[in-house]
N, C-alpha and C positions, 0 to 999 in steps of 0.2 A: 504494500500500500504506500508504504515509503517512499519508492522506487516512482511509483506512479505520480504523486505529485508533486515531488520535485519535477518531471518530465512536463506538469500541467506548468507549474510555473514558470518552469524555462521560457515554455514556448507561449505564454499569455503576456512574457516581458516583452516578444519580439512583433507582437499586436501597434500598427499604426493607425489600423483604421476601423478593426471591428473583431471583434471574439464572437463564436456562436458556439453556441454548448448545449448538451441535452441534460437530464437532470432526472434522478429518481424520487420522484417527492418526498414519498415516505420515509426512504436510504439518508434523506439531505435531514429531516424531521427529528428523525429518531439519533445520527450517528454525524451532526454536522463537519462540515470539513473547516480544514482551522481558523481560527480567525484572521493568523494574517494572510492567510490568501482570498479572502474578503475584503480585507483592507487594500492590498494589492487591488484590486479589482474595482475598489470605491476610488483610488489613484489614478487609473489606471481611464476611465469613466471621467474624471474633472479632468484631465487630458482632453478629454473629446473624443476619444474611442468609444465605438457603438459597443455596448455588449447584447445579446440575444440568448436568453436563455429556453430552450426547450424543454418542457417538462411533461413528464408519465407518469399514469399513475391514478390513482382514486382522483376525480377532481373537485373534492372535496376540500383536498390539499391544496389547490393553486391559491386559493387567495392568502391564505398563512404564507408562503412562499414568496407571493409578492410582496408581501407586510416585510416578511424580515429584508429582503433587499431591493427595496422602491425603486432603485435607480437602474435596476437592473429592467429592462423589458422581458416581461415573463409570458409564453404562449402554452398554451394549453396546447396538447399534441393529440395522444391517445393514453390506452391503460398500458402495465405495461408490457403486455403481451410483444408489441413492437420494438421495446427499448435496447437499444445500444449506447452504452455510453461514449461520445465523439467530442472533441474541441476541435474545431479550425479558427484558424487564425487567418486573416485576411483575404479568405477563400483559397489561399496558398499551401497552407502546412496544415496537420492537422494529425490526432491521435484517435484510436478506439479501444477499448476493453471489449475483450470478448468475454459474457459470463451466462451460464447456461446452454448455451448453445452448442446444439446436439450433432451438427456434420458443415462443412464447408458451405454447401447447398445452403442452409439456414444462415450461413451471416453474410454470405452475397445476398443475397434476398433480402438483408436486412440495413446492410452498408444502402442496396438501392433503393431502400424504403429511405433510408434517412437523406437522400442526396435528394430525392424528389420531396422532401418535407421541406428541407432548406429551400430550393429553390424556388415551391411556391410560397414559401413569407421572404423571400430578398425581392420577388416581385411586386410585394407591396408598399 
């Protein structure tokens, strides 16, 4: 886990114009991730980098989720049958987590659900 977010942070430092991330509600609810890489990301936002966060999951949970980080634009997605967790960075770089997923077939299928998620909200 360690491993992983130093990896987020790295590449959330090297954001000029826009971070887009997906998000486990209930995962972020229950087990938040640390503060300073919030804070980072509250810095990071008075810059003038867009952040986007996509979120899965009961959506019961989305408005707590916007509550705790306002500045953040937060999009309801689906549950999270669909979820992959992904950062991109300025539509350039980007990371995934693979977790649960049962053969190759299921996370191309799922990398392509998320690349058509992205692109139709950068349409808007």
């Amino acid at each position: 886990m360690k491993l992983l977010q130093d990896t987020f942070s790295i590449l959330i430092n090297k954001a000029k114009k826009i971070i887009e991330m997906t998000m486990d509600m209930e995962e972020e609810i229950k087990s938040p991730l640390p503060l300073n890489y919030h804070k980072n990301l509250a810095k990071l936002f008075e810059k003038g980098i867009k952040i986007n966060r996509y979120v899965y999951g009961a959506k019961k949970f989305t408005s707590i989720i916007k509550n705790l980080h306002p500045e953040i634009s937060t999009i309801y997605v689906s549950n999270l049958e669909n979820y992959l967790r992904i950062l991109i960075i300025d539509k350039k770089e980007g990371i995934f987590k693979l977790k649960n997923v049962k053969n190759v077939l299921n996370i191309m299928s799922l990398i392509n659900f998320h690349v058509l998620v992205l692109k139709l909200y950068v349409k808007k």
